[in-house]
MARMARRO-207039 format. One record per atom (N, C-alpha, C): x, y, z. Coordinates in steps of 0.2 Angstrom, whole numbers, padded with zeros to 4 digits, always signed. Example, Ala and Ser with C-alpha at 12.3 -4.5 7.8 and 13.67 -1.06 7.14 Angstrom:
+0066-0028+0039+0062-0022+0039+0066-0016+0039+0064-0011+0035+0068-0005+0036+0064+0000+0039
# end
This chain:
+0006+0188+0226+0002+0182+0224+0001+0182+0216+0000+0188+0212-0003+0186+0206+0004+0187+0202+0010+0188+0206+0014+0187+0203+0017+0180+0201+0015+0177+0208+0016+0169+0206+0012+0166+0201+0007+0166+0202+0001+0162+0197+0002+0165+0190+0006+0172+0189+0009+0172+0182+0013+0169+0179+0018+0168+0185+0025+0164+0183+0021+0159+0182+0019+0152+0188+0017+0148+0186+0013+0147+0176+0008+0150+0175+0001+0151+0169+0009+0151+0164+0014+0153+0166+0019+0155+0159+0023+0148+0159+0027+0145+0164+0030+0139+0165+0025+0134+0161+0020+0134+0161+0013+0130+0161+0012+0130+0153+0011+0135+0150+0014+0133+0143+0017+0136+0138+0023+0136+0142+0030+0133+0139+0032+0126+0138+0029+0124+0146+0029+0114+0146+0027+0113+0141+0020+0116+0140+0014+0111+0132+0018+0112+0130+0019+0119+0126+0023+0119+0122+0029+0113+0119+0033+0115+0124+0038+0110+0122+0037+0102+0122+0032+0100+0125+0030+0093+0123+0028+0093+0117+0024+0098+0114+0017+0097+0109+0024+0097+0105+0031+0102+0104+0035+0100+0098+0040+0094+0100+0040+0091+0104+0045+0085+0105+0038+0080+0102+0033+0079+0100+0029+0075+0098+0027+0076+0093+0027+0082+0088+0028+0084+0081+0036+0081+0078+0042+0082+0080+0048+0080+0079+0046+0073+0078+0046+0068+0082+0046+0064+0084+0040+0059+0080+0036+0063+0079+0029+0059+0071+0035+0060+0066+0038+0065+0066+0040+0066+0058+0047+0060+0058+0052+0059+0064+0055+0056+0064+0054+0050+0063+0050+0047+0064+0045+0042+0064+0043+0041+0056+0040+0046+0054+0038+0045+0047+0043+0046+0042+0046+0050+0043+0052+0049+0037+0058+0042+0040+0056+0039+0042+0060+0030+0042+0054+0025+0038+0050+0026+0038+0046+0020+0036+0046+0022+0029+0041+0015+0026+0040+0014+0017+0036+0022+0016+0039+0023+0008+0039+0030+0008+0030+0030+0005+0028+0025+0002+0021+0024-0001+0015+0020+0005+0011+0022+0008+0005+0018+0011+0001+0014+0005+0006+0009+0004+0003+0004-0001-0005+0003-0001-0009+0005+0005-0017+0002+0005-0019+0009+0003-0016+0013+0000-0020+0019-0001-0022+0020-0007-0028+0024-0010-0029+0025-0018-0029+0033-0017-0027+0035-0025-0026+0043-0027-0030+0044-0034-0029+0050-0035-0032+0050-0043-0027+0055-0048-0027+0051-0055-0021+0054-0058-0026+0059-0063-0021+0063-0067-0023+0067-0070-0029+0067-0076-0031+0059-0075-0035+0057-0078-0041+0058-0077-0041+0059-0070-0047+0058-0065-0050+0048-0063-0043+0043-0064-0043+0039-0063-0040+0037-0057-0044+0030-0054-0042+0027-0048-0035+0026-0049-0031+0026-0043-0024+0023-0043-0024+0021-0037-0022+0015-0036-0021+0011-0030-0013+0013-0029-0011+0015-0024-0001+0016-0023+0002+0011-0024-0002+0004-0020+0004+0000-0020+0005-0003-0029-0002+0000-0034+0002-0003-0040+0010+0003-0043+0012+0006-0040+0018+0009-0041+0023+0007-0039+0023-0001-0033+0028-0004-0031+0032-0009-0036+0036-0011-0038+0039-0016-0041+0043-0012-0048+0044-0006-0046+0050-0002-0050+0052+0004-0046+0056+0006-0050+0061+0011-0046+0055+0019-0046+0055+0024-0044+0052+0028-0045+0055+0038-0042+0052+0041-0045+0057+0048-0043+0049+0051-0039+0049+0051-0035+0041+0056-0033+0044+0065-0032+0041+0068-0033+0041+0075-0030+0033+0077-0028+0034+0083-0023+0028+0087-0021+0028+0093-0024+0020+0095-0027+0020+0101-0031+0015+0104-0026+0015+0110-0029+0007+0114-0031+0007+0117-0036+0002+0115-0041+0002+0118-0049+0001+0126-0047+0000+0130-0040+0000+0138-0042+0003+0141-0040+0011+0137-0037+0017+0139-0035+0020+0140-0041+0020+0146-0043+0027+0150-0047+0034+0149-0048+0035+0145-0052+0042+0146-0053+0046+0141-0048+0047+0137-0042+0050+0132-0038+0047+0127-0040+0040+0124-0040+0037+0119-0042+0039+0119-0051+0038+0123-0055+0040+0121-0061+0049+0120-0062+0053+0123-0056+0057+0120-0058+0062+0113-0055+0059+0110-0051+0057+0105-0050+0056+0101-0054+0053+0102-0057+0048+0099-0064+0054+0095-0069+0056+0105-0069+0060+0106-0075+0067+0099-0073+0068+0100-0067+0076+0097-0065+0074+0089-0066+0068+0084-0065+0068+0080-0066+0066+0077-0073+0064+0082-0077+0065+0082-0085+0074+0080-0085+0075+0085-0083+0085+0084-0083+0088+0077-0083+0084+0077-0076+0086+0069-0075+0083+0065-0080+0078+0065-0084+0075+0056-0086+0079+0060-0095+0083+0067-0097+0084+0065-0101+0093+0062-0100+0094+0063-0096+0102+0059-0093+0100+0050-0093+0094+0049-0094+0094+0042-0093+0094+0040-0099+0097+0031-0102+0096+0030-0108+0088+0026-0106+0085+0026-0113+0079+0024-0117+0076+0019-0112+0080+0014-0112+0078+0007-0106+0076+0009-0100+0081+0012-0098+0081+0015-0091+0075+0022-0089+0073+0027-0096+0066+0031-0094+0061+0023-0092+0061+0018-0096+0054+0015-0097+0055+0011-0090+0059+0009-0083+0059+0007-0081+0061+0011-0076+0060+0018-0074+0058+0022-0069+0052+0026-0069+0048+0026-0065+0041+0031-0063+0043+0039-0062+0041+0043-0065+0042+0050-0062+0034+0051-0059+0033+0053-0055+0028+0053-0048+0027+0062-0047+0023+0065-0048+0022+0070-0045+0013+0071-0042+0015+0074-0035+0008+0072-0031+0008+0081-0027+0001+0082-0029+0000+0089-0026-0001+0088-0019+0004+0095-0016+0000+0094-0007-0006+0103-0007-0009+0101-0013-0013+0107-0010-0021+0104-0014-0025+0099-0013-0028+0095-0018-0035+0097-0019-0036+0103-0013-0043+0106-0013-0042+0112-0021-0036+0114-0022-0034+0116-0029-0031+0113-0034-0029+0106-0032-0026+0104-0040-0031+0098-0041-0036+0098-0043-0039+0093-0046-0036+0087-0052-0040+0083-0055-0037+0082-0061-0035+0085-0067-0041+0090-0065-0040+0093-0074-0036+0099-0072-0034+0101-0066-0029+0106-0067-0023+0103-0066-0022+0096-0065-0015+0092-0064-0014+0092-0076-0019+0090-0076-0019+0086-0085-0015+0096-0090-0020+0099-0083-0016+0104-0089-0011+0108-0087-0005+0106-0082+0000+0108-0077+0005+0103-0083+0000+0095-0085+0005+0091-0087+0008+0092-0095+0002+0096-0097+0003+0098-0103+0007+0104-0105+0005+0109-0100+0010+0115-0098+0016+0115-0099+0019+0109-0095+0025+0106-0094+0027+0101-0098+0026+0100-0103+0026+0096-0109+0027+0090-0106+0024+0086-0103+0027+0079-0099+0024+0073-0101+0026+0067-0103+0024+0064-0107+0019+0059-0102+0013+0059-0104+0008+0055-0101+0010+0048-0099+0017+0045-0102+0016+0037-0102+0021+0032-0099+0024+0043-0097+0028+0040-0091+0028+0045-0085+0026+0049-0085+0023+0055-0079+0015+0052-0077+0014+0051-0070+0009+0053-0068+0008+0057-0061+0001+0061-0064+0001+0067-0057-0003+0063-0054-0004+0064-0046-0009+0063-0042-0012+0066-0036-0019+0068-0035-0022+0070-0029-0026+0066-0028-0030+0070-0023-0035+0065-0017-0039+0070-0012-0043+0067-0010-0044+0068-0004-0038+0073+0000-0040+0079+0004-0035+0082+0010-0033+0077+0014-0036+0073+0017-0035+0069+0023-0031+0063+0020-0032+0061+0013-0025+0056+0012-0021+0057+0009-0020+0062+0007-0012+0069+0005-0009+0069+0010-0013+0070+0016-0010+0073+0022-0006+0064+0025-0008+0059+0023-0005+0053+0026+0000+0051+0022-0002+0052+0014+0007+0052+0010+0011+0056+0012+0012+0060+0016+0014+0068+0016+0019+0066+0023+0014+0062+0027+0018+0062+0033+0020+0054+0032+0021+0050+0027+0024+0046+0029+0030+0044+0023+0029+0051+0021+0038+0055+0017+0042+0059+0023+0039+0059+0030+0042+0064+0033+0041+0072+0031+0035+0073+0027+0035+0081+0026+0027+0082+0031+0026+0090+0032+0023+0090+0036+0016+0090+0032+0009+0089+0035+0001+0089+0033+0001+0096+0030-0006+0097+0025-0007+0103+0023-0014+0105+0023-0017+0098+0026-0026+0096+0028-0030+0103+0029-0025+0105+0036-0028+0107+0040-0024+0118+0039-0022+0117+0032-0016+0125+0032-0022+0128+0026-0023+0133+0027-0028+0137+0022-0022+0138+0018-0016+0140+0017-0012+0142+0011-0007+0139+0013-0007+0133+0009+0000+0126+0007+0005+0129+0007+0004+0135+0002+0012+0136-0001+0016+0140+0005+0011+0143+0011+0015+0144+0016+0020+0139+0019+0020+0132+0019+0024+0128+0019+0028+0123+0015+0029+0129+0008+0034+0126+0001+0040+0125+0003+0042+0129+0008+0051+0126+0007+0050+0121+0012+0046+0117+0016+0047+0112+0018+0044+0108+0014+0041+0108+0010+0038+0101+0003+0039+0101-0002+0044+0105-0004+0047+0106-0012+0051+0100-0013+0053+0094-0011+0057+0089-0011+0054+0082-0016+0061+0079-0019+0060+0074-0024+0062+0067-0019+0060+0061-0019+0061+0057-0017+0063+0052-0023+0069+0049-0022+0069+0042-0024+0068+0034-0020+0065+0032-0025+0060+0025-0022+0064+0019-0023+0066+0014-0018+0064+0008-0022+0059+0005-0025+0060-0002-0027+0055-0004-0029+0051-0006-0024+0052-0007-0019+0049-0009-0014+0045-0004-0012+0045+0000-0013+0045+0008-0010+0047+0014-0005+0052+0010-0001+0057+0013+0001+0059+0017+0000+0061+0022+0004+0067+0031+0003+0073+0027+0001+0077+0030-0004+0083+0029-0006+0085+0034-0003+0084+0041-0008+0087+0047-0007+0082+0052-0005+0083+0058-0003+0080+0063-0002+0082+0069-0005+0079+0074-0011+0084+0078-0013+0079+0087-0014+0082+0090-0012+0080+0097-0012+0078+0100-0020+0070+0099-0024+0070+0099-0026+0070+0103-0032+0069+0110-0032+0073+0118-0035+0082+0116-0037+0082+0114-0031+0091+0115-0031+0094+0108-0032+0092+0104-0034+0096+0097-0033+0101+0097-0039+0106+0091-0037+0112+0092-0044+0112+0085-0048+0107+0087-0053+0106+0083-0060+0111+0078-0060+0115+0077-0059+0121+0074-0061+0122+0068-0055+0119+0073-0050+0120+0065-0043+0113+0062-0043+0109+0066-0046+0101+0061-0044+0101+0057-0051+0105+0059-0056+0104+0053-0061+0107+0046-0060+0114+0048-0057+0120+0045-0055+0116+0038-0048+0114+0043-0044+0109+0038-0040+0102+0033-0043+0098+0036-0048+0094+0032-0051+0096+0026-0053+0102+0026-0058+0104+0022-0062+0107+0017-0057+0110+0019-0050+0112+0013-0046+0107+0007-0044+0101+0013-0041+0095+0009-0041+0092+0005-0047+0092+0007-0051+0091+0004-0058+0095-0005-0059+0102-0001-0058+0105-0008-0060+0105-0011-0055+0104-0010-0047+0103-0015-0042+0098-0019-0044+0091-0018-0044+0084-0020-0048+0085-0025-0051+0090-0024-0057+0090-0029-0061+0095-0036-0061+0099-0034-0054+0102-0039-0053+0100-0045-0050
# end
């Protein structure tokens, strides 16, 4: 008898189990189809200024996820989409947003974004960094299709799932999705610029 009611207790969850990840799958599949910004949201930039999202809609834009005390993946990240806005000509930096938004925001405040941005030499007037609130990181986060970080004592235990650069329409739309340590300068400029001159047609 207590061999049955083991089997059973084991069957019992394995089922949870497997529902509880067919409904984890299935939020993210869900979220990475939709607009990649929740326009009714506000963040703060490295200013320690309100920023409402949906004013980032109506240009093209590159967002990536950091953590300013990830080592060496996050700045090169960084570094990669420097690469890209310098493969841009002049017209084309002024009429693309580089977007970098922490997923660890109980550590990246403003003034440690301000001094990440300075770290990284990045020009304030066309770089902005942004955090918030855990609980509305965690609804940007999932409505890129990357997982929450709300609810994780240590973010960077899920770096290789949110190191990624997205590109935006102006709509705010996923264009592309690119791996962002590893991406190839050459396709993410190549893609920018299509979006670019779509835009302007």
């Amino acid at each position: 008898m207590r061999t049955v009611w083991k089997i059973l207790l084991v069957a019992f969850f394995l089922l949870s189990a497997c529902n509880s990840g067919k409904a984890m799958r299935n939020d993210t599949a869900q979220a990475a189809g939709l607009t990649g910004l929740p326009s009714d949201l506000a963040l703060f930039n490295q200013n320690g200024e309100k920023v409402a999202l949906a004013s980032l809609l109506g240009r093209p834009a590159l967002i990536a996820f950091i953590d300013t005390n990830c080592n060496g993946v996050c700045q090169s990240t960084t570094n990669n989409l420097h690469e890209v806005a310098n493969k841009l000509a002049a017209e084309q930096k002024r009429d693309i947003q580089f977007v970098l938004i922490t997923y660890n925001p109980l550590f990246d405040g403003p003034k440690r974004l301000a001094r990440y941005a300075g770290d990284m030499k990045l020009d304030p007037s066309r770089w902005m960094l942004l955090t918030g609130a855990p609980d509305n990181i965690d609804l940007v986060l999932l409505r890129f299709g990357l997982p929450a970080t709300g609810k994780v004592d240590n973010p960077m235990q899920l770096m290789s799932q949110l190191d990624y650069v997205f590109l935006l329409a102006p709509d705010g739309h996923i264009v592309s999705k690119y791996l962002g340590p590893h991406m190839v300068i050459a396709k993410v400029s190549e893609d920018t610029r299509a979006v670019l001159s779509q835009t302007r047609q």
